[in-house]
CHARMM-style PDB file with segment names, atoms N, HN, CA, C and O in Angstrom:
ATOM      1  N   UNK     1     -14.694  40.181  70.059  1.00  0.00      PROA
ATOM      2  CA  UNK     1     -13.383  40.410  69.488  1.00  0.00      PROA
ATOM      3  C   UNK     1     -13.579  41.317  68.262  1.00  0.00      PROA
ATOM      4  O   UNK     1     -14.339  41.080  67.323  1.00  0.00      PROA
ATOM      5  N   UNK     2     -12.926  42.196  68.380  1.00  0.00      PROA
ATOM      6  HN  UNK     2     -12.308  42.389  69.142  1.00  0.00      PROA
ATOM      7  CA  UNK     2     -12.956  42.942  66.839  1.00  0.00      PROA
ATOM      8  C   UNK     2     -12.066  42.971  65.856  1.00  0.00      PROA
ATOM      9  O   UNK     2     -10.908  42.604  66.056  1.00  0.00      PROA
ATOM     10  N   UNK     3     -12.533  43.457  64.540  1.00  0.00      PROA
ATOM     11  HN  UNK     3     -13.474  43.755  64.378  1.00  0.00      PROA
ATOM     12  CA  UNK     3     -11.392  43.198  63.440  1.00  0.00      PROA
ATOM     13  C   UNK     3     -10.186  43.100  63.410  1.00  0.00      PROA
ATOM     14  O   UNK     3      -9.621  42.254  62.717  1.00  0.00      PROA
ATOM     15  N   UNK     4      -9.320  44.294  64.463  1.00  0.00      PROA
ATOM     16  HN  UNK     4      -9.779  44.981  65.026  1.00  0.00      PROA
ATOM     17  CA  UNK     4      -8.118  44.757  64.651  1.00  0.00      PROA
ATOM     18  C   UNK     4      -7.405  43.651  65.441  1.00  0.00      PROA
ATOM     19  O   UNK     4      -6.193  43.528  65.263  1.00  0.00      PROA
ATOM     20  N   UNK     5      -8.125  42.722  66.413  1.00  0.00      PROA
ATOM     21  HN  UNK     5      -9.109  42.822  66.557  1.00  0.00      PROA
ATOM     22  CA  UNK     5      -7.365  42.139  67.087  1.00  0.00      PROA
ATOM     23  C   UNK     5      -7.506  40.763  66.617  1.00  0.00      PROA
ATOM     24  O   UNK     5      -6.718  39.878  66.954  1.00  0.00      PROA
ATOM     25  N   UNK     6      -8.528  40.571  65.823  1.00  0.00      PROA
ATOM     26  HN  UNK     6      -9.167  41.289  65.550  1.00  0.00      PROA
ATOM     27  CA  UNK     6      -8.724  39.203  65.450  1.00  0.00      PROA
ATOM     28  C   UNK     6      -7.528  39.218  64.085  1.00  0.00      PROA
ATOM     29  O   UNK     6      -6.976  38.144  63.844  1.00  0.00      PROA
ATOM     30  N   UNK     7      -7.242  40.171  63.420  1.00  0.00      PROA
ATOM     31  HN  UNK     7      -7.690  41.044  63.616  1.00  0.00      PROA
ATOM     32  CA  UNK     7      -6.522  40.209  62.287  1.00  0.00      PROA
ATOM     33  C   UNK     7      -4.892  39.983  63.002  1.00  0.00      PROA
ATOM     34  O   UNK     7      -4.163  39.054  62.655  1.00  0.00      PROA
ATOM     35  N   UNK     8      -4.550  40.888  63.921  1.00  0.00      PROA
ATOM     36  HN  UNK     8      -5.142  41.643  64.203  1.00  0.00      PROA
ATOM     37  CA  UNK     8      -3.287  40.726  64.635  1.00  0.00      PROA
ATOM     38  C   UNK     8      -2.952  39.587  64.824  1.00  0.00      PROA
ATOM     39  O   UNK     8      -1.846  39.194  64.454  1.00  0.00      PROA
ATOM     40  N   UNK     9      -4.225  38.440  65.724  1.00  0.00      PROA
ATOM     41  HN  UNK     9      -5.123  38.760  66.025  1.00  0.00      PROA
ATOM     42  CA  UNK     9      -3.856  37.068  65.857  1.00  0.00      PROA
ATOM     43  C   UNK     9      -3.938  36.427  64.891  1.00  0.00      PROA
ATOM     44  O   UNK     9      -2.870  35.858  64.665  1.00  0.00      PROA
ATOM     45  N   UNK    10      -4.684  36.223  64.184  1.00  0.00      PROA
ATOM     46  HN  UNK    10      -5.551  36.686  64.368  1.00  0.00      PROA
ATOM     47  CA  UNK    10      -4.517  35.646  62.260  1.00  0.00      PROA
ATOM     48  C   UNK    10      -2.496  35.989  61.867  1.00  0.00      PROA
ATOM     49  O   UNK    10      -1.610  35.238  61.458  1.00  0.00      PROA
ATOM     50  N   UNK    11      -2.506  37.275  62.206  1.00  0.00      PROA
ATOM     51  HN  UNK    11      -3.225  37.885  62.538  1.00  0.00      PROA
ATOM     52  CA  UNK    11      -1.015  37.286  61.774  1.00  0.00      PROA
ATOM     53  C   UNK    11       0.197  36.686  62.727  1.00  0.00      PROA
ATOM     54  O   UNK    11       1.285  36.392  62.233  1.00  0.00      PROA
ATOM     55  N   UNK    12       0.001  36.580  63.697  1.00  0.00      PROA
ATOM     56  HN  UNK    12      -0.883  36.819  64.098  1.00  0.00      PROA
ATOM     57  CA  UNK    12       0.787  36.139  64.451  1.00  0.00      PROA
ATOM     58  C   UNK    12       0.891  34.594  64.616  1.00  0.00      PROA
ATOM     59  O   UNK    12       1.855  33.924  64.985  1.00  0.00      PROA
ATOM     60  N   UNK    13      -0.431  34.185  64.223  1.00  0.00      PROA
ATOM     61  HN  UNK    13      -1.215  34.730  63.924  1.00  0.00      PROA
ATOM     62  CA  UNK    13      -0.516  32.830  64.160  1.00  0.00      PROA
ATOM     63  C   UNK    13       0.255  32.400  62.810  1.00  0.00      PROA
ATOM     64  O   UNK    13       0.994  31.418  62.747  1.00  0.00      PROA
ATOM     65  N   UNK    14       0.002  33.203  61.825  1.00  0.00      PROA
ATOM     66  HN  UNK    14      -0.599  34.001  61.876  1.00  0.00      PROA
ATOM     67  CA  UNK    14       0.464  32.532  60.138  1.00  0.00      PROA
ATOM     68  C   UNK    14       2.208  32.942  60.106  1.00  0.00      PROA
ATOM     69  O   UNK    14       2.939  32.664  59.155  1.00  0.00      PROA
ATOM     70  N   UNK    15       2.692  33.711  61.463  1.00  0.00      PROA
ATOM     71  HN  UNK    15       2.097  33.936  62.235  1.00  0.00      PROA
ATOM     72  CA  UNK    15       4.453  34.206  61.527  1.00  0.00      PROA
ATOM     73  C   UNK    15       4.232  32.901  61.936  1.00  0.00      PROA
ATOM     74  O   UNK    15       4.244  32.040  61.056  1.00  0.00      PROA
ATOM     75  N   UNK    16       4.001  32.515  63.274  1.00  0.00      PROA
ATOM     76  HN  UNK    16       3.992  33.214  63.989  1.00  0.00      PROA
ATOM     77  CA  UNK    16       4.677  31.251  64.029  1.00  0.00      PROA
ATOM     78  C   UNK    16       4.539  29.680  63.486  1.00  0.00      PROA
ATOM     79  O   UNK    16       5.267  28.714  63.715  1.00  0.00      PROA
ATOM     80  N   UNK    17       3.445  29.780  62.758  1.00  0.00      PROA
ATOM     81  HN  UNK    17       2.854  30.565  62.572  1.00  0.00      PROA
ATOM     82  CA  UNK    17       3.578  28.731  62.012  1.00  0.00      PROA
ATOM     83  C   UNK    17       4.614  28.604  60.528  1.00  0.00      PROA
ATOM     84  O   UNK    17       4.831  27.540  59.947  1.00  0.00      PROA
ATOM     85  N   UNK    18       4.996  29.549  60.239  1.00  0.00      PROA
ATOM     86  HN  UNK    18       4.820  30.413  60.710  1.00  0.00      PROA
ATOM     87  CA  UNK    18       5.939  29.848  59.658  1.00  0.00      PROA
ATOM     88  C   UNK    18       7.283  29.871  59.696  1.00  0.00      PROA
ATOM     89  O   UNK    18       8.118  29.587  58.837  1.00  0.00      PROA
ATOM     90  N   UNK    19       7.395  30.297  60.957  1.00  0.00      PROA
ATOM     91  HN  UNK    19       6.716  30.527  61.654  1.00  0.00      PROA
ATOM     92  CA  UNK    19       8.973  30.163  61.815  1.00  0.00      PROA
ATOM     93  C   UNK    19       9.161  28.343  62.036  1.00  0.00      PROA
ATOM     94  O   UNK    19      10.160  27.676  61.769  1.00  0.00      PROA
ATOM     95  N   UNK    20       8.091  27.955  62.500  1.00  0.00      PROA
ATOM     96  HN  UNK    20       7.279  28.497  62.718  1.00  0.00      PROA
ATOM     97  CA  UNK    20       8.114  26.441  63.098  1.00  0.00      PROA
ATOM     98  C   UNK    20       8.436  25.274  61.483  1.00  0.00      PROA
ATOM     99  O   UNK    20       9.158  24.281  61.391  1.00  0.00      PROA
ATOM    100  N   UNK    21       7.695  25.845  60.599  1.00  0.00      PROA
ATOM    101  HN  UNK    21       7.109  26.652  60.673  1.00  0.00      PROA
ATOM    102  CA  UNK    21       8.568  25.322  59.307  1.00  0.00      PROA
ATOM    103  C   UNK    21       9.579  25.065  58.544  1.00  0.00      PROA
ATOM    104  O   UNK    21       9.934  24.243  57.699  1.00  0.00      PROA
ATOM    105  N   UNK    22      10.192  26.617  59.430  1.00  0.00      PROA
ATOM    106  HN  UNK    22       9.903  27.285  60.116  1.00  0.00      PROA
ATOM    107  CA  UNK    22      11.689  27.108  58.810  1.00  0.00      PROA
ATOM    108  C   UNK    22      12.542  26.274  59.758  1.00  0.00      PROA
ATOM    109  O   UNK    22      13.553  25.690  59.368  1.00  0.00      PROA
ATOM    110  N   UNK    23      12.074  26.233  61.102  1.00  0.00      PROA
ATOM    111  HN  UNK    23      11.253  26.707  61.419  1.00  0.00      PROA
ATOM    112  CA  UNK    23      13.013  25.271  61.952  1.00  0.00      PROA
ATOM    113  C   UNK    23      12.960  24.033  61.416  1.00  0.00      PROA
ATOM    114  O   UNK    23      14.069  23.608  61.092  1.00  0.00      PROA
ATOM    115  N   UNK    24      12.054  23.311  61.212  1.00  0.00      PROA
ATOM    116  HN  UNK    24      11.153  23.656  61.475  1.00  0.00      PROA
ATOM    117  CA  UNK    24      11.852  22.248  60.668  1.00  0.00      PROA
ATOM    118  C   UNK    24      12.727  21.493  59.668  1.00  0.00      PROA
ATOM    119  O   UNK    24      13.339  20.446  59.876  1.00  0.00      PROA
ATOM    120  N   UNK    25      12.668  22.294  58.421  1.00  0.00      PROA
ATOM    121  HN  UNK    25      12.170  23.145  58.252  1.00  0.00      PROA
ATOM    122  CA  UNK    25      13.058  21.988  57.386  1.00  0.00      PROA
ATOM    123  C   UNK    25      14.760  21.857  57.221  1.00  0.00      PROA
ATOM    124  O   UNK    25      15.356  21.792  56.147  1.00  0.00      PROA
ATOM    125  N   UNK    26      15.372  21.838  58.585  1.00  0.00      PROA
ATOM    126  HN  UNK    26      14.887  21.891  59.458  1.00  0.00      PROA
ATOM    127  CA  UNK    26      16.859  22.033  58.744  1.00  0.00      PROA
ATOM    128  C   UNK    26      17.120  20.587  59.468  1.00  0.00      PROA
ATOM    129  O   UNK    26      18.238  20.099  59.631  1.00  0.00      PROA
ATOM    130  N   UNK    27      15.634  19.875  59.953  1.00  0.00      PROA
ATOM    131  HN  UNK    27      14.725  20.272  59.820  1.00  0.00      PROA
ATOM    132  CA  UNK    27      15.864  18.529  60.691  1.00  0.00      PROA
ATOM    133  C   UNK    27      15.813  17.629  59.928  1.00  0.00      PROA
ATOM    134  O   UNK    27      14.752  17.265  60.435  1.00  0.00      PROA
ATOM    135  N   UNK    28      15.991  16.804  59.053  1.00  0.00      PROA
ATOM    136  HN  UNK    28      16.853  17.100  58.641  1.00  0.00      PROA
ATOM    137  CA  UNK    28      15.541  15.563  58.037  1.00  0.00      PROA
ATOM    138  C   UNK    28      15.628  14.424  58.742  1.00  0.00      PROA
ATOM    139  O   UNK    28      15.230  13.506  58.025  1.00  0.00      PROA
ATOM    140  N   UNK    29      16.027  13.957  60.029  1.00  0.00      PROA
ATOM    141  HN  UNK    29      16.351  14.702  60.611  1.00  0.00      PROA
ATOM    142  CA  UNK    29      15.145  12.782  60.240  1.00  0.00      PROA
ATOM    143  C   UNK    29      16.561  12.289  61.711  1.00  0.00      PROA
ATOM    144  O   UNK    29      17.582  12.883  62.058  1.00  0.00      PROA
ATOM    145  N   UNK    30      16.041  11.221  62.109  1.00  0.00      PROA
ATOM    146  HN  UNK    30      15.212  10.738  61.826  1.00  0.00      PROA
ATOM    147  CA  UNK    30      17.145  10.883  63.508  1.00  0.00      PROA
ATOM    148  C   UNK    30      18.605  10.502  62.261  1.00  0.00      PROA
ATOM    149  O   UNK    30      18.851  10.212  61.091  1.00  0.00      PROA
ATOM    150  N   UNK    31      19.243  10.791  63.652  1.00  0.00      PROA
ATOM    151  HN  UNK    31      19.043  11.026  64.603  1.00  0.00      PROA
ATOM    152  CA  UNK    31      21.093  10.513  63.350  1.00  0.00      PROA
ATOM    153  C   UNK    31      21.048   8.822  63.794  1.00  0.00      PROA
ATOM    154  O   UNK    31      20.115   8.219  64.324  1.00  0.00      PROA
ATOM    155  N   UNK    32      22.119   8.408  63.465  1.00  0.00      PROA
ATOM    156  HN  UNK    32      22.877   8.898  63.034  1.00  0.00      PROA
ATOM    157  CA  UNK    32      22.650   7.143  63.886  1.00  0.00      PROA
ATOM    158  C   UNK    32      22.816   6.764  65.410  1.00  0.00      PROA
ATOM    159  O   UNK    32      22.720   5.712  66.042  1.00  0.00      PROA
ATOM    160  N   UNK    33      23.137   8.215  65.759  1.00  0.00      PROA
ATOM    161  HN  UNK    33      23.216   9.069  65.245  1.00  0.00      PROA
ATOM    162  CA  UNK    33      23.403   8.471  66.798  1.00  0.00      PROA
ATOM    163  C   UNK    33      22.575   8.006  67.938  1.00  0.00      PROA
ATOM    164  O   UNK    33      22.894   7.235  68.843  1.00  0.00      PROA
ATOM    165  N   UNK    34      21.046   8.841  67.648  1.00  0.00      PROA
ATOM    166  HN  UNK    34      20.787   9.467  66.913  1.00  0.00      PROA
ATOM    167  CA  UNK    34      19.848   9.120  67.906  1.00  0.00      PROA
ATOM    168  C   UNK    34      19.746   7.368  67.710  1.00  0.00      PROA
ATOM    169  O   UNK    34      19.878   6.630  68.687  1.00  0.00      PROA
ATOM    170  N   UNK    35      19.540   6.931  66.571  1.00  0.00      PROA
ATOM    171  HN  UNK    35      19.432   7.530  65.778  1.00  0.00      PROA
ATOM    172  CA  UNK    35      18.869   5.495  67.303  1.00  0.00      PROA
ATOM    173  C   UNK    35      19.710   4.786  67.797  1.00  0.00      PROA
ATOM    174  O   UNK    35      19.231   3.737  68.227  1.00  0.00      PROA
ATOM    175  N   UNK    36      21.347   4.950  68.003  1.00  0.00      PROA
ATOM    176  HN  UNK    36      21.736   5.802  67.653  1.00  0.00      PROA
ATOM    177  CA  UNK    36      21.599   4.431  69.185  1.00  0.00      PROA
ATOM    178  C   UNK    36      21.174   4.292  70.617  1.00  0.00      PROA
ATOM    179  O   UNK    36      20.853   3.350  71.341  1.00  0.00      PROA
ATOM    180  N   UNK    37      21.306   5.703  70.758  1.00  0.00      PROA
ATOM    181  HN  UNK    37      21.568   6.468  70.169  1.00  0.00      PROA
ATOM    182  CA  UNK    37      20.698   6.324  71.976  1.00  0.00      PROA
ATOM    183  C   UNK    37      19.274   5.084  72.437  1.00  0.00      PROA
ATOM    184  O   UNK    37      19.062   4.307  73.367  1.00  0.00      PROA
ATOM    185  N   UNK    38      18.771   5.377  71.539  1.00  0.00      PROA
ATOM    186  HN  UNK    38      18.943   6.009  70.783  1.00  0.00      PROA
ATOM    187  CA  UNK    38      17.348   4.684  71.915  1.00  0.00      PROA
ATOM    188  C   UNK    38      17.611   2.998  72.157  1.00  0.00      PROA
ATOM    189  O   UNK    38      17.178   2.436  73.164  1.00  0.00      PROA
ATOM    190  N   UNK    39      18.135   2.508  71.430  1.00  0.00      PROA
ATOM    191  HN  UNK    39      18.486   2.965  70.612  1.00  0.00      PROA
ATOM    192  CA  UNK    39      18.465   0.566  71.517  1.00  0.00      PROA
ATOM    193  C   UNK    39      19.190   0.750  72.273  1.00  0.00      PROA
ATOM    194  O   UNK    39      19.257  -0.372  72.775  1.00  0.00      PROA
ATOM    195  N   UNK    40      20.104   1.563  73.003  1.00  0.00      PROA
ATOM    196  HN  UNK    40      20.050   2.475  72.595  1.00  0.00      PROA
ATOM    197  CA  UNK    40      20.568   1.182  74.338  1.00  0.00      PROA
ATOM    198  C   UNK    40      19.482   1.933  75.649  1.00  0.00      PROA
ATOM    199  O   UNK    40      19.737   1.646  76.819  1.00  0.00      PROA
ATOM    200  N   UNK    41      19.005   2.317  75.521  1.00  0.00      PROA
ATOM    201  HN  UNK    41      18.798   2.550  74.571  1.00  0.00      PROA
ATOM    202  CA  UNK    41      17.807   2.887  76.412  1.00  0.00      PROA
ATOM    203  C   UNK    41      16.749   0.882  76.831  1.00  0.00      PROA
ATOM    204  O   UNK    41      16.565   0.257  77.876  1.00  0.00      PROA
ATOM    205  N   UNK    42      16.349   0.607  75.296  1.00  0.00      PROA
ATOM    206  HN  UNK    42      16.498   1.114  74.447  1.00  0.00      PROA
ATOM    207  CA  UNK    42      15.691  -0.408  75.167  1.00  0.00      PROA
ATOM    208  C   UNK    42      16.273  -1.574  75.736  1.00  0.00      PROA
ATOM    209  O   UNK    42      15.484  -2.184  76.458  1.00  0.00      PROA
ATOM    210  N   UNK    43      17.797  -2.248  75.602  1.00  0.00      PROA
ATOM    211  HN  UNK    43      18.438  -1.753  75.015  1.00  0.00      PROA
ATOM    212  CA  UNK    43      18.311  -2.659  76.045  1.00  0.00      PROA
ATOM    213  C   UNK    43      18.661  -2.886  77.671  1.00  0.00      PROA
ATOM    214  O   UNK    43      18.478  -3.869  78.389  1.00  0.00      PROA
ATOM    215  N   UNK    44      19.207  -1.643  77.936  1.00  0.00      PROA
ATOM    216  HN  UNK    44      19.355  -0.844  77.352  1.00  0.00      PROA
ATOM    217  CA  UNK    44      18.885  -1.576  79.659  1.00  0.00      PROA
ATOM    218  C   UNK    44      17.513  -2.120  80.314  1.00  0.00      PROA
ATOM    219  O   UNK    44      17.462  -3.216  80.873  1.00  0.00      PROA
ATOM    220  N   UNK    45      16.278  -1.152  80.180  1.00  0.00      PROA
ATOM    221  HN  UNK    45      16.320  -0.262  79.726  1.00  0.00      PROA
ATOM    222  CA  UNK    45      15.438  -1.716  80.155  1.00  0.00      PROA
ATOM    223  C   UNK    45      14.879  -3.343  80.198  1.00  0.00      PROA
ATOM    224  O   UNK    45      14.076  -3.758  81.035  1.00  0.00      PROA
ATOM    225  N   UNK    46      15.525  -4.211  79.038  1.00  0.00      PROA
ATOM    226  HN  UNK    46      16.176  -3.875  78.358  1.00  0.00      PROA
ATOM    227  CA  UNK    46      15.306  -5.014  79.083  1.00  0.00      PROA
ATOM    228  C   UNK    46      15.992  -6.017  79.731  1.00  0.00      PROA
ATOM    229  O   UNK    46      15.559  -7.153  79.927  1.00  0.00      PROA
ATOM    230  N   UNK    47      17.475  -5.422  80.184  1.00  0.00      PROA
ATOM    231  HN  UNK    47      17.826  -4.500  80.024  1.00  0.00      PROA
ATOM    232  CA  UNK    47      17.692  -6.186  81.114  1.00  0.00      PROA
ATOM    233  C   UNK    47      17.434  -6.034  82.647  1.00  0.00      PROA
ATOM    234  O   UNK    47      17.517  -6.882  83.536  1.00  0.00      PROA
ATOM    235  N   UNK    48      17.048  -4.515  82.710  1.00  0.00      PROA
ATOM    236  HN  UNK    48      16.981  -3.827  81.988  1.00  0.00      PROA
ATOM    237  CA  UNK    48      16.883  -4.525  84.100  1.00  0.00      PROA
ATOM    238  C   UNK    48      15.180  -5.593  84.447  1.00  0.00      PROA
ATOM    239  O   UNK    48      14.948  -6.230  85.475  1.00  0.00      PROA
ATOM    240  N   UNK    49      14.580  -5.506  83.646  1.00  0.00      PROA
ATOM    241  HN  UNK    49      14.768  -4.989  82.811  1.00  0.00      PROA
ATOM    242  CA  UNK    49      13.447  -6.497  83.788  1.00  0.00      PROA
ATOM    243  C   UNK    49      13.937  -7.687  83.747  1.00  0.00      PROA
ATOM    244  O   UNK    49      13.804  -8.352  84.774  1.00  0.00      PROA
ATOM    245  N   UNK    50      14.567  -8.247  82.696  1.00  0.00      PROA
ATOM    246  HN  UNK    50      14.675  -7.707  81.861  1.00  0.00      PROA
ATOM    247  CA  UNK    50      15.020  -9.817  83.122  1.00  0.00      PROA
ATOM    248  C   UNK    50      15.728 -10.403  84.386  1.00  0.00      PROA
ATOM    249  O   UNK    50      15.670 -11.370  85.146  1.00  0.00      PROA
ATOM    250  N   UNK    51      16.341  -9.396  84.194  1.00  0.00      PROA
ATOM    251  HN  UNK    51      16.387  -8.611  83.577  1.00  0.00      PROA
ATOM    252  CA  UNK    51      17.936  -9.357  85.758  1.00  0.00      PROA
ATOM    253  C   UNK    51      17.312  -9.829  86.743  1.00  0.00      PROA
ATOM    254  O   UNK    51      17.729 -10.886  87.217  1.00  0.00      PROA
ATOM    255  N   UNK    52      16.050  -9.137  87.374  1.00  0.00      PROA
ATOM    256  HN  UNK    52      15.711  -8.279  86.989  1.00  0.00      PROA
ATOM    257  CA  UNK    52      15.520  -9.054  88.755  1.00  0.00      PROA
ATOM    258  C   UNK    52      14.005  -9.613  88.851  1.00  0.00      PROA
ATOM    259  O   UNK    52      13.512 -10.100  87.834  1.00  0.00      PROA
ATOM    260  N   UNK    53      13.315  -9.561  89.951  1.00  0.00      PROA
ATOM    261  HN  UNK    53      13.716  -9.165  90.778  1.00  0.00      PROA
ATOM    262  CA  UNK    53      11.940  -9.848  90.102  1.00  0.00      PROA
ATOM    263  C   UNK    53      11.026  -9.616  89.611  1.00  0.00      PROA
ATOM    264  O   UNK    53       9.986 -10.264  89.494  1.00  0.00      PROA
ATOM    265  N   UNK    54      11.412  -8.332  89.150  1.00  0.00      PROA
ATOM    266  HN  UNK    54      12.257  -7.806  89.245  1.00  0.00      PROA
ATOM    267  CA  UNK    54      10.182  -7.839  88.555  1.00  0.00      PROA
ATOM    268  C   UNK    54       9.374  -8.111  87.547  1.00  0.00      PROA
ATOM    269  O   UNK    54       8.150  -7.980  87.508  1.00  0.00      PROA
ATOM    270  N   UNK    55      10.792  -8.861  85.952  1.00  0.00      PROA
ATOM    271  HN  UNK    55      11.786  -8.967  85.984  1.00  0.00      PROA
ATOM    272  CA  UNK    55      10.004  -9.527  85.229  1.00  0.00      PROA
ATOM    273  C   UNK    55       9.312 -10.909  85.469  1.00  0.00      PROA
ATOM    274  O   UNK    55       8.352 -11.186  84.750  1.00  0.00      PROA
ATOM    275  N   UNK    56       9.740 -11.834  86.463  1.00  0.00      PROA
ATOM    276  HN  UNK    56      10.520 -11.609  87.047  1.00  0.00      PROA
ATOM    277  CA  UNK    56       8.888 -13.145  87.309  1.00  0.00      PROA
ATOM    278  C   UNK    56       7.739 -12.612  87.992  1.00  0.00      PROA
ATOM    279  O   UNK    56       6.777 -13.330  88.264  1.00  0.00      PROA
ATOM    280  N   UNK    57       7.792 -11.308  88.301  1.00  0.00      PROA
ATOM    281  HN  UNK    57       8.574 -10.724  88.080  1.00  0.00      PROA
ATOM    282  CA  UNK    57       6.139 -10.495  88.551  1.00  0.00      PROA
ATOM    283  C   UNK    57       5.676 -10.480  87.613  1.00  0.00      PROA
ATOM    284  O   UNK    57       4.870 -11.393  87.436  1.00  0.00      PROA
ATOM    285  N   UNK    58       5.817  -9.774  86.790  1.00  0.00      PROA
ATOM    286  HN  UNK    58       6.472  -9.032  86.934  1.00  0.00      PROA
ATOM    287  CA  UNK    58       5.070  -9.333  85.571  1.00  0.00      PROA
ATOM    288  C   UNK    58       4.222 -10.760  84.917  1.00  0.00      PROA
ATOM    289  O   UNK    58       3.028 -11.017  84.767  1.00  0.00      PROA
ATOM    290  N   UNK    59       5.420 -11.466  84.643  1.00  0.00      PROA
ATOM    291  HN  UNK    59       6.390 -11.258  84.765  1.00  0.00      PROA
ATOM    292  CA  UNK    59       5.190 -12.786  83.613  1.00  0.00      PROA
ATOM    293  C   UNK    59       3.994 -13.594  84.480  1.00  0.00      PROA
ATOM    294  O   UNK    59       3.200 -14.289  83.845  1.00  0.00      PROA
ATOM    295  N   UNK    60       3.866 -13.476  86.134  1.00  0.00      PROA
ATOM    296  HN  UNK    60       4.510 -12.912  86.650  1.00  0.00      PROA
ATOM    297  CA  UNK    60       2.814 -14.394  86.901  1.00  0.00      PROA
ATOM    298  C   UNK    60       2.009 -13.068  86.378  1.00  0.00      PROA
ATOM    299  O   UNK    60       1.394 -13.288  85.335  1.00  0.00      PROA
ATOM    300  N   UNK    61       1.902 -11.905  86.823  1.00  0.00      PROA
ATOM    301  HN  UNK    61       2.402 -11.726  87.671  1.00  0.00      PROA
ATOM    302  CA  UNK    61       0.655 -11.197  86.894  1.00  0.00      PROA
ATOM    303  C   UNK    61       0.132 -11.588  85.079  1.00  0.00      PROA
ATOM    304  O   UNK    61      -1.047 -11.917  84.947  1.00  0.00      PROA
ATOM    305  N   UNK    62       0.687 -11.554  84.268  1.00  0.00      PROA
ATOM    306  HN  UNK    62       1.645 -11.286  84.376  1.00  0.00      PROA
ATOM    307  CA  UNK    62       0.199 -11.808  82.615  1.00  0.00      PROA
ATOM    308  C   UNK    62      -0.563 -13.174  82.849  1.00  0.00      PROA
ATOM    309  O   UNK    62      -1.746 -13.398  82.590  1.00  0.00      PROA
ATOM    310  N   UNK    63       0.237 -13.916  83.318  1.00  0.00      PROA
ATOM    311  HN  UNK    63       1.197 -13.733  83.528  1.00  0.00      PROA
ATOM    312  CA  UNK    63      -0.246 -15.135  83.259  1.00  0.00      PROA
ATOM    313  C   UNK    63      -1.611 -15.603  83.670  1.00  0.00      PROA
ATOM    314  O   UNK    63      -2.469 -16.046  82.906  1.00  0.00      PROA
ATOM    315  N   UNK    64      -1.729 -15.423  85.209  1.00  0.00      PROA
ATOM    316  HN  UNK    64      -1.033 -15.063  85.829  1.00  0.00      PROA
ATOM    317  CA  UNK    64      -2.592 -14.656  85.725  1.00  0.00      PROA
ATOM    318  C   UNK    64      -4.134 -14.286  85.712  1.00  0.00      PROA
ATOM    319  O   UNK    64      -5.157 -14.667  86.280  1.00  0.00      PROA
ATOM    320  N   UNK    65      -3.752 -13.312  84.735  1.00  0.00      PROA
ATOM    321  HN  UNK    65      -2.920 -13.003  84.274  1.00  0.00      PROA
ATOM    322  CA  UNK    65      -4.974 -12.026  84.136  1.00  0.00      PROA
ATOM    323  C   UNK    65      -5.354 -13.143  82.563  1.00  0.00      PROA
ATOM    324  O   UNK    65      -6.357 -12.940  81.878  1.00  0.00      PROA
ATOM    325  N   UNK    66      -4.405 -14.189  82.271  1.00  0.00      PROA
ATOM    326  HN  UNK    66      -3.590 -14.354  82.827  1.00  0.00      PROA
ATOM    327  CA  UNK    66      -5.052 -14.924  81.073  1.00  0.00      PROA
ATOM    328  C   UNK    66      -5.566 -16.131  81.604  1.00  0.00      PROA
ATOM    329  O   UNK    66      -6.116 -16.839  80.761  1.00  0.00      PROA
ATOM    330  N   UNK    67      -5.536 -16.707  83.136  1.00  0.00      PROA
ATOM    331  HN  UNK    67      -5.089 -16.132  83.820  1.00  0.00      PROA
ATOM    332  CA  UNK    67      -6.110 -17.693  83.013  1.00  0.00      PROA
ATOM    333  C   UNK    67      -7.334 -17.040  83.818  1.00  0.00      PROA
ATOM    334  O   UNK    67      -8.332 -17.708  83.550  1.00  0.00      PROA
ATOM    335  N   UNK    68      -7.596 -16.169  84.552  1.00  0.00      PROA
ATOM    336  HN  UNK    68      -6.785 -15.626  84.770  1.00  0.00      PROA
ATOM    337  CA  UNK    68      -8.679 -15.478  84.553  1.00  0.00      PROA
ATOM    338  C   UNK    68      -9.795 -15.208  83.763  1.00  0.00      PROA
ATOM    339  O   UNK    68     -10.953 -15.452  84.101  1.00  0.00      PROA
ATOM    340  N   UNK    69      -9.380 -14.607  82.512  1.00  0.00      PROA
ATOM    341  HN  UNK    69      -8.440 -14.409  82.237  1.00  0.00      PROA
ATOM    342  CA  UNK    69     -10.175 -14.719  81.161  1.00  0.00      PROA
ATOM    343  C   UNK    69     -10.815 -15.957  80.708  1.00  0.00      PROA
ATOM    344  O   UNK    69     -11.999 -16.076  80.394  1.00  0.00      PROA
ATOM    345  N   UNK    70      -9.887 -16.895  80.705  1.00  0.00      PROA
ATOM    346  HN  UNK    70      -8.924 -16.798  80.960  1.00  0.00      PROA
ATOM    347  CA  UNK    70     -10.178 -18.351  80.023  1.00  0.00      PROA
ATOM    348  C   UNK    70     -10.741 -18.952  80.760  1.00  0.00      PROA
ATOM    349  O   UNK    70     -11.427 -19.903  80.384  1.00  0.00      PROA
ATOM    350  N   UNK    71     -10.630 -18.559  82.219  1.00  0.00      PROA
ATOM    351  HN  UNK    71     -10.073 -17.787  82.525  1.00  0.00      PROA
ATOM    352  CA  UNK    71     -11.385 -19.639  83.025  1.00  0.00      PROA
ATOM    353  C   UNK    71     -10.509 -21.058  83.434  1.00  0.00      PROA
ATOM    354  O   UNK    71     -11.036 -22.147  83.659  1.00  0.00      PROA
ATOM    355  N   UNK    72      -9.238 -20.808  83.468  1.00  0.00      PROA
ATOM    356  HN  UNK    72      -8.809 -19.923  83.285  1.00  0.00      PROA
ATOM    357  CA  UNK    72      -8.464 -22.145  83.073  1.00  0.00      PROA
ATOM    358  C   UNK    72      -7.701 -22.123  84.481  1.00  0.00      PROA
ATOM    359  OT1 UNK    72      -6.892 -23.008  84.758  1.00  0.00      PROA
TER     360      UNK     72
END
């Protein structure tokens, strides 16, 4: 690699990390919104596991894999 092109990418690297700052600094952190979004994501989730089989799978396979360990 020579000077000319190694210097080009040095500069192109120190623009884009630069640009990615400037975007940045316009975000300060999640909306209300945003962690709604998410506790109802979590929520579903947690009921679609309770609702159905899958969490009475889960809870034998845990169970399971600990009396395995223990020997019990």
């Amino acid at each position: 690699m020579n000077d000319a092109m190694l210097k080009a990418l040095t500069k192109a690297r120190v623009w884009w990390l630069g640009d990615w700052a400037t975007r940045r600094r316009g975000d300060r952190g999640q909306t209300a919104v945003e962690y709604l979004g998410i506790i109802v994501v979590v929520v579903a989730i947690v009921i679609a596991i309770t609702g159905t089989d899958i969490g009475n799978s889960i809870k034998n396979a845990i169970t399971q894999k600990i009396a395995d360990l223990t020997g019990k």
